[in-house]
C-alpha positions in Angstrom: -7.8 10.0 -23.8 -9.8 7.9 -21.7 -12.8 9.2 -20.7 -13.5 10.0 -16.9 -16.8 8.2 -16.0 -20.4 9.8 -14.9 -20.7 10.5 -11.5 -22.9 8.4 -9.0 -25.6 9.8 -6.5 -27.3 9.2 -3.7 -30.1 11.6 -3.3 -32.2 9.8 -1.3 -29.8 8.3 1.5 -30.4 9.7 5.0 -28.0 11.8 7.0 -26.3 11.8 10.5 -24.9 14.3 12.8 -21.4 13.7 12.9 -20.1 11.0 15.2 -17.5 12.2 18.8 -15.2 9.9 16.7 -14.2 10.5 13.1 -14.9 8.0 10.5 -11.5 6.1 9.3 -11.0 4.5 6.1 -7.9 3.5 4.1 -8.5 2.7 0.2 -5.0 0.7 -1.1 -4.7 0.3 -4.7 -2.8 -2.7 -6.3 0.2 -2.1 -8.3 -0.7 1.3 -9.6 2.2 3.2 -11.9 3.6 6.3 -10.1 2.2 8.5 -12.5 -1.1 6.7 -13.8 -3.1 9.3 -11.9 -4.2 13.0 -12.3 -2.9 14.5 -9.0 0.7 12.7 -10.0 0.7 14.2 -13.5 -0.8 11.9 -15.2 -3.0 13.4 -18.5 -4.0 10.2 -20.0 -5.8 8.3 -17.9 -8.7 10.9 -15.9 -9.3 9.9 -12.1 -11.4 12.3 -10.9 -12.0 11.3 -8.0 -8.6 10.4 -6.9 -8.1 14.2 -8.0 -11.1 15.0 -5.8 -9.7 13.4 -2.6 -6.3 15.2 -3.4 -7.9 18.5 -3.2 -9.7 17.9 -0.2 -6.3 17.2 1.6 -2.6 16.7 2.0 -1.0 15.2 -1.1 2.4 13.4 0.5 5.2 14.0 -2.5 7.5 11.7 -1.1 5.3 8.7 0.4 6.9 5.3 0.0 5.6 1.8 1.3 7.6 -0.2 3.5 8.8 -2.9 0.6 8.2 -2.7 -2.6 6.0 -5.7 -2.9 2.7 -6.8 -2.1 2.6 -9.1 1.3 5.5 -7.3 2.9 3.9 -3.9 2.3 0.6 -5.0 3.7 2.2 -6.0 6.6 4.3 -3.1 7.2 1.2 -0.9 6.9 -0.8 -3.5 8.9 1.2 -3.7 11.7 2.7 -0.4 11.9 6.4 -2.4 12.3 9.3 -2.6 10.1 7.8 -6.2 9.0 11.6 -7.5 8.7 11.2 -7.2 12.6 9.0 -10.3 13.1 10.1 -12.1 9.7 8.1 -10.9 6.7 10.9 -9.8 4.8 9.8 -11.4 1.5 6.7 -11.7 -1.1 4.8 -15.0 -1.6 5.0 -16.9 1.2 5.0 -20.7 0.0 8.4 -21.9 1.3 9.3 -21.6 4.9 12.8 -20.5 5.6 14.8 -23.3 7.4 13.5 -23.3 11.0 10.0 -22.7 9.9 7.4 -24.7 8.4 3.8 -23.8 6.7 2.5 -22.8 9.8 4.7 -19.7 9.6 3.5 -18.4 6.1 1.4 -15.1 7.2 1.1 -12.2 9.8 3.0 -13.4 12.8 0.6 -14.5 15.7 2.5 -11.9 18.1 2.2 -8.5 16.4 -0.9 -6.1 16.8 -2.7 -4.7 13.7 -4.1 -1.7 12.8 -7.6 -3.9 13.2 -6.7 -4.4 16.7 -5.9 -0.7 17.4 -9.0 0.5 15.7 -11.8 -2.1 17.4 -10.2 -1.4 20.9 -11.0 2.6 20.3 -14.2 2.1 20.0 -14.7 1.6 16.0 -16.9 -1.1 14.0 -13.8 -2.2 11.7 -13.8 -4.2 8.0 -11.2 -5.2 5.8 -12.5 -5.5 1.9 -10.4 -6.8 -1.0 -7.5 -8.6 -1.5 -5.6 -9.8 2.3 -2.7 -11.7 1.2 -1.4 -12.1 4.7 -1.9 -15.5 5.2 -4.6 -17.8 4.0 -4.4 -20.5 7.3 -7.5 -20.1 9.5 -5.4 -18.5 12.3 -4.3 -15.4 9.8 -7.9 -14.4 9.0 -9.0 -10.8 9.2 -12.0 -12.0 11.6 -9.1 -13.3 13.8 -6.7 -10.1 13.3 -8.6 -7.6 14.4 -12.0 -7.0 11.8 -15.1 -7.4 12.8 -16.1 -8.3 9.5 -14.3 -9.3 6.1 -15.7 -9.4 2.4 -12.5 -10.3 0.2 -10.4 -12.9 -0.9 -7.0 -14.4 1.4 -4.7 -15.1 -1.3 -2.8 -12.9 -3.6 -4.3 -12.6 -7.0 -7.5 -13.9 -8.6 -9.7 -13.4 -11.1 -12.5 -10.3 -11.3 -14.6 -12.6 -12.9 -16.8 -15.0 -11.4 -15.1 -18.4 -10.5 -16.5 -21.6 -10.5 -14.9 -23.9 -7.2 -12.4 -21.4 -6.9 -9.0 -22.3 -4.8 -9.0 -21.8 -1.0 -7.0 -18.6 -1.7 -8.8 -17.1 -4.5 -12.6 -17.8 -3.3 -14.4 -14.9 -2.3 -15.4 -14.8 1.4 -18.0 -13.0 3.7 -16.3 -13.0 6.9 -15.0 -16.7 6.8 -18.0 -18.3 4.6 -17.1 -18.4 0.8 -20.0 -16.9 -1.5 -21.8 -17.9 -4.7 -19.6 -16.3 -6.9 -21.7 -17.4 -9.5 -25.0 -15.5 -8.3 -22.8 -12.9 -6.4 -20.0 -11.8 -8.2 -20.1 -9.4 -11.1 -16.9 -7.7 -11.5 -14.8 -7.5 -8.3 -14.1 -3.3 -8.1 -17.8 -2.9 -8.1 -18.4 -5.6 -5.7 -15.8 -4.6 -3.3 -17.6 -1.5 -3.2 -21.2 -2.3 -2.8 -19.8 -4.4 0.4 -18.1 -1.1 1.1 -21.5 1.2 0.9 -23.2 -1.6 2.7 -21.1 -1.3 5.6 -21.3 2.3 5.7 -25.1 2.5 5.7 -24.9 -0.2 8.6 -23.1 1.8 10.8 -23.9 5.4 9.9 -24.7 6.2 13.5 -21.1 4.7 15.3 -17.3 5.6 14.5 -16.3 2.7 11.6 -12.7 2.1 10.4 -12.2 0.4 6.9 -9.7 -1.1 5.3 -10.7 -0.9 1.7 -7.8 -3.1 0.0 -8.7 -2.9 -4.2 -7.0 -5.8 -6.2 -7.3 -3.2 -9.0 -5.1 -2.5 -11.2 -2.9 -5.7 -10.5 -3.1 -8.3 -12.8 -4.7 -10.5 -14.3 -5.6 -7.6 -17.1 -9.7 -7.8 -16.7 -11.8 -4.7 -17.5 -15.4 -4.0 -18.2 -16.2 -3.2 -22.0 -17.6 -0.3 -21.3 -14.5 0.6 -19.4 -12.4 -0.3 -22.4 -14.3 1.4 -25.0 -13.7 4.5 -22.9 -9.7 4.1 -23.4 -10.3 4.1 -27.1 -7.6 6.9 -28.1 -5.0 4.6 -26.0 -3.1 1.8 -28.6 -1.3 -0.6 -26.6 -3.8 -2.9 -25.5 -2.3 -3.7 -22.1 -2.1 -0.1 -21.2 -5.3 0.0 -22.3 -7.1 -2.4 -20.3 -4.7 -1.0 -17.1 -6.5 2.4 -17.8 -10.1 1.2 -18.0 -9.2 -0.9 -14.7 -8.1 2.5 -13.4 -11.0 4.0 -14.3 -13.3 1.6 -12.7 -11.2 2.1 -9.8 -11.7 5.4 -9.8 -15.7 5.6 -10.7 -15.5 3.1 -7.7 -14.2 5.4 -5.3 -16.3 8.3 -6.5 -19.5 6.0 -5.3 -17.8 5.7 -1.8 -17.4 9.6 -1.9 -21.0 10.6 -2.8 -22.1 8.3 -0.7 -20.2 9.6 2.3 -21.8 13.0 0.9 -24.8 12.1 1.2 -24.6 10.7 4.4 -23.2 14.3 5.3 -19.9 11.9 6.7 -17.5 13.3 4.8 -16.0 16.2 7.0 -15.8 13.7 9.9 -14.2 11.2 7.8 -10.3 11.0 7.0 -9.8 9.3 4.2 -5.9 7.6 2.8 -5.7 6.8 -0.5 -2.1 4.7 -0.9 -0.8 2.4 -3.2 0.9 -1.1 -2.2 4.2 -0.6 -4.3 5.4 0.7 -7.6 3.5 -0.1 -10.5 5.1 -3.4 -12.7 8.1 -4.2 -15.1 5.9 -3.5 -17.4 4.9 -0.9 -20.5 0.8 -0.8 -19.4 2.4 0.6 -16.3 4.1 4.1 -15.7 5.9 5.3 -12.6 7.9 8.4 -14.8 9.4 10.1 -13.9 10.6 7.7 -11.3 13.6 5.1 -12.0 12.5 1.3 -11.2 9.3 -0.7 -10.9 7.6 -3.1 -8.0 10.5 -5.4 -6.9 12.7 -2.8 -7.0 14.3 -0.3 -3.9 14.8 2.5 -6.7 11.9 5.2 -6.0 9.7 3.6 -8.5 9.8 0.4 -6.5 9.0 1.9 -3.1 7.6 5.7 -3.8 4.0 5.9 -4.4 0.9 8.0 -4.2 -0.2 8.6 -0.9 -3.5 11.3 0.3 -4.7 12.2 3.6 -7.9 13.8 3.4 -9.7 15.2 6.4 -11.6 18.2 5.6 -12.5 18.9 9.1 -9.1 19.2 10.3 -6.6 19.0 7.4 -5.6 21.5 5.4 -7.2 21.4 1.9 -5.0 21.3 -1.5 -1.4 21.1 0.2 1.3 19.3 -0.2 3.7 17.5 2.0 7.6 17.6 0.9 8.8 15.8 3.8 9.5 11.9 3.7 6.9 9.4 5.4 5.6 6.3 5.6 2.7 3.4 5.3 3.8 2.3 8.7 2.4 6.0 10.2 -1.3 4.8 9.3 -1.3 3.1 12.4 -0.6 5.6 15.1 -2.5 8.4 12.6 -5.2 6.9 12.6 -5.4 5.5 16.0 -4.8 9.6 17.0 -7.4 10.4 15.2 -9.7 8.4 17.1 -8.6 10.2 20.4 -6.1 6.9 21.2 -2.4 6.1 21.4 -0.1 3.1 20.6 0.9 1.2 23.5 4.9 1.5 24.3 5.2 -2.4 24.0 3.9 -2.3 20.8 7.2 -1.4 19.2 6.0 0.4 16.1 8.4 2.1 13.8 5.6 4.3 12.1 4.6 8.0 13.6 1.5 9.9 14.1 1.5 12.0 11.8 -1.2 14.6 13.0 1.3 17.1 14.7 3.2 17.3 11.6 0.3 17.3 8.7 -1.8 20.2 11.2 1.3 22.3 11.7 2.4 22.1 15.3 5.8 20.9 14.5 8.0 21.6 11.6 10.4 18.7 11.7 10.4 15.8 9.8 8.3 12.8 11.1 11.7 10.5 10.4 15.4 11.1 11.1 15.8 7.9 9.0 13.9 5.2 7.0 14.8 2.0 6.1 14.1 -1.3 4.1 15.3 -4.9 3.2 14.4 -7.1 0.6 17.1 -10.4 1.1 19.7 -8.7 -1.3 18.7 -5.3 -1.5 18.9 -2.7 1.5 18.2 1.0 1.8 18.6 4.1 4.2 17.7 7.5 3.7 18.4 10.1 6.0 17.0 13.3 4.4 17.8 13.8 0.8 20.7 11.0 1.1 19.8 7.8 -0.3 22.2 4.7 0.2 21.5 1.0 -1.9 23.3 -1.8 -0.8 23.2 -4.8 -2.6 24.9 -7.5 -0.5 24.6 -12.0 0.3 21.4 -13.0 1.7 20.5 -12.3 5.7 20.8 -16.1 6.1 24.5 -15.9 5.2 27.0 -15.7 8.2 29.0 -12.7 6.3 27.4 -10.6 3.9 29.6 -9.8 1.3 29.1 -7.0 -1.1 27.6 -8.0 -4.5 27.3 -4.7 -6.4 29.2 -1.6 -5.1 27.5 0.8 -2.8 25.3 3.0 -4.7 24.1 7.0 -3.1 22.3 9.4 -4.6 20.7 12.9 -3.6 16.8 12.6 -4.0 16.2 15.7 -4.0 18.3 16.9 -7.3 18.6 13.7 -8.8 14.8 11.9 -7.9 16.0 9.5 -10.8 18.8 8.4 -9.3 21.0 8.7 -12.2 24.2 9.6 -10.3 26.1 7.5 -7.8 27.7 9.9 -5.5 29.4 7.1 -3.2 33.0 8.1 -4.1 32.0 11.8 -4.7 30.8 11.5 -0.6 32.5 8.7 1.1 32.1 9.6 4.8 27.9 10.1 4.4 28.2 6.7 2.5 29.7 5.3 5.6 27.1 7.3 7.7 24.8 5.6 6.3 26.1 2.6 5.9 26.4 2.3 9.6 23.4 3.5 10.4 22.0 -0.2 8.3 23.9 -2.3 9.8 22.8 -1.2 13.2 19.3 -1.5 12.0 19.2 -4.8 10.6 20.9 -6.1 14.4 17.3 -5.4 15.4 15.7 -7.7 12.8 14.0 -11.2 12.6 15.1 -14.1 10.6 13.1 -13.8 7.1 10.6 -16.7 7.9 10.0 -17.9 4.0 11.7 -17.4 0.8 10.2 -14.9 -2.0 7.9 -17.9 -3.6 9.7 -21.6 -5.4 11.4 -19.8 -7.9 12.9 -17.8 -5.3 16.3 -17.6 -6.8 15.7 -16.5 -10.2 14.0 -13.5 -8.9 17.0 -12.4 -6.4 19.3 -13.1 -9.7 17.2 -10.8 -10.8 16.8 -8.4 -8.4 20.8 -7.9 -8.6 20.5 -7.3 -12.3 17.8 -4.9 -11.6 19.9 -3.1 -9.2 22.9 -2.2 -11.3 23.3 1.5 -12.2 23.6 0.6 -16.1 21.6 -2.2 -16.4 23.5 -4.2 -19.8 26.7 -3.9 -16.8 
């Protein structure tokens, strides 16, 4: 089993009467499994700290991102929005859609971000870690609502050190790139000491940070020590995904104690989310979930999701009901005494009145997404995949026949109820259609080799995947 590491102290750092305002941060993994942490089940790899944040607050069993991969999740959860509203249907924006050119490729000009909402309430706000929401000088987090930014623009990148690294992949404070060679160690830790920086700076005022981890998404880089921790695990890539994990974690555990120790932590609600389902890929687990990042089964689009607030949260719970990455926005902006202007158009909900008890309901009637091919609903238990032509095609013909499934019996999805309940399929299937009306022309295609990946994505969706 891999070792949980030693924990980190601060005994000397001075304290602070809690702030009018709460604190705010939101810590986003990178392509985490489902089930590669304690409060999700895992037993193999420890993250005590994970575990620590779960049991200081509200543990959301059925939390799902926006997309199930990495820029359109972002910029669901950055903007609050249904990002198929303004164009951000798909991942790696390289090639512009037709009616679009390069200057489109990253968080439309137009839409507010949670940045935006944050600095107008009054907070001192920082996005650290990977942005991958554009890497022109108009898309930069200095320009989208953070006062300050320590990360890097592009998508993935070494945690080493690079030596004239690409405009994408060079590490940046605010928009000047670093000395990676005399500043970089190993990017976890160093995205947290800018992280523990920031929060001595502004002990004494209302911060909001966006603490966006590349961990555990690939390239496979992890600390010896880290790896000689994970000793009792075999397969070397799950091995280096759990010592990546349990830097993360150790990571995290520093922010904690240091919030501690600043006496911050019961004014400070704290998300811990993960970007999409963990990879196609053995180092990764997201059991007992069917599907992996890419994918609109739950293990594409399901992920773990906390809400700690030990001032005004309930402590240990858990949250059966259905939500979203696009209610951090308003939930967080509620937390800091503020609501989201009506001609912002968000999709996402505070969730405050539900988490604290004042209402019982669920915060959604329905949820959707879109990825070209693939689109979902769910309305309660009742799940419906479609898997239809392209939204640039004139008539959208089916491609795979409709697929529904009860969530709450059948979580794995193992049994297409379609024919078993035609009128809720049509329900349903209605209800999409009206949704997508309301949506943008995707403005790129998912990356150059675009096509493979949507042959793939069909394959992918099939209920037996040799049919």
């Amino acid at each position: 089993m891999c070792q949980a590491p030693v924990a980190f102290s601060f005994a000397n750092a001075s304290a602070k009467t809690p702030a009018a305002k709460p604190n705010v941060i939101i810590i986003l993994s990178d392509d985490a499994g489902y089930a590669d942490f304690g409060f999700t089940t895992n037993k193999l790899i420890p993250t005590p700290n994970v575990d620590r944040l779960a049991r200081n607050g509200i543990v959301f069993t059925q939390g799902y991102v926006s997309a199930s991969t990495c820029t359109p999740s972002r910029m669901g959860l950055m903007t609050g929005r249904y990002q198929q509203r303004f164009g951000a249907e798909c991942n790696v924006p390289t090639i512009p859609t037709p009616g679009y050119t390069k200057e489109d490729l990253g968080l439309d000009l137009s839409q507010h971000t949670i940045g935006d909402a944050m600095r107008d309430q009054g907070y001192r706000t920082i996005a650290i870690g990977k942005w991958h929401l554009g890497e022109r000088p108009k898309y930069h987090p200095n320009r989208r609502g953070f006062d300050e930014f320590y990360g890097f623009l592009g998508g993935s990148r070494s945690y080493w050190p690079l030596k004239n690294p690409a405009v994408g992949h060079a590490i940046r404070h605010n928009d000047k790139p670093v000395d990676e060679e005399k500043e970089i160690t190993y990017l976890t830790d160093d995205f947290t000491d800018a992280a523990l920086e920031f929060v001595d700076r502004n002990r004494r005022q209302p911060f909001f940070m966006y603490l966006a981890y590349n961990a555990v998404h690939g390239p496979k880089h992890a600390k010896e020590e880290d790896i000689e921790q994970c000793g009792q695990i075999s397969e070397k890539g799950r091995k280096l995904v759990a010592a990546m994990t349990r830097s993360m974690d150790h990571n995290i555990g520093r922010l904690l104690n240091k919030l501690d120790a600043l006496k911050l932590t019961e004014n400070t609600l704290i998300v811990f989310v993960n970007d999409n389902g963990g990879p196609q890929d053995i180092s990764y687990s997201n059991s007992p979930l069917r599907g992996f990042k890419g994918t609109y089964w739950e293990g594409g689009i399901r992920v773990p999701f906390v809400i700690s607030w030990p001032a005004k949260l309930p402590k240990g719970s858990k949250y059966t009901h259905s939500v979203s990455s696009l209610d951090l926005l308003p939930t967080c902006l509620a937390v800091g005494g503020g609501k989201v202007p009506p001609d912002w158009k968000i999709d996402g909900v505070n969730l405050l009145p539900f988490i604290q008890g004042d209402s019982s309901k669920a915060p959604h009637e329905i949820l959707f997404w879109r990825f070209w091919r693939v689109s979902v609903a769910r309305r309660g238990p009742w799940k419906l995949i479609r898997v239809a032509d392209d939204p640039l095609q004139a008539e959208r013909k089916l491609i795979l026949p409709l697929m529904l499934f009860n969530i709450d019996t059948d979580p794995a999805e193992t049994k297409n109820l379609a024919k078993e309940y035609p009128q809720r399929t049509q329900q349903l299937l209605a209800a999409l259609k009206n949704w997508e009306k309301t949506l943008a022309k995707p403005r790129w295609y998912d990356g150059s080799n675009w096509k493979h990946w949507q042959n793939e994505s069909v394959k992918n969706h099939r209920m037996h995947q040799d049919g």
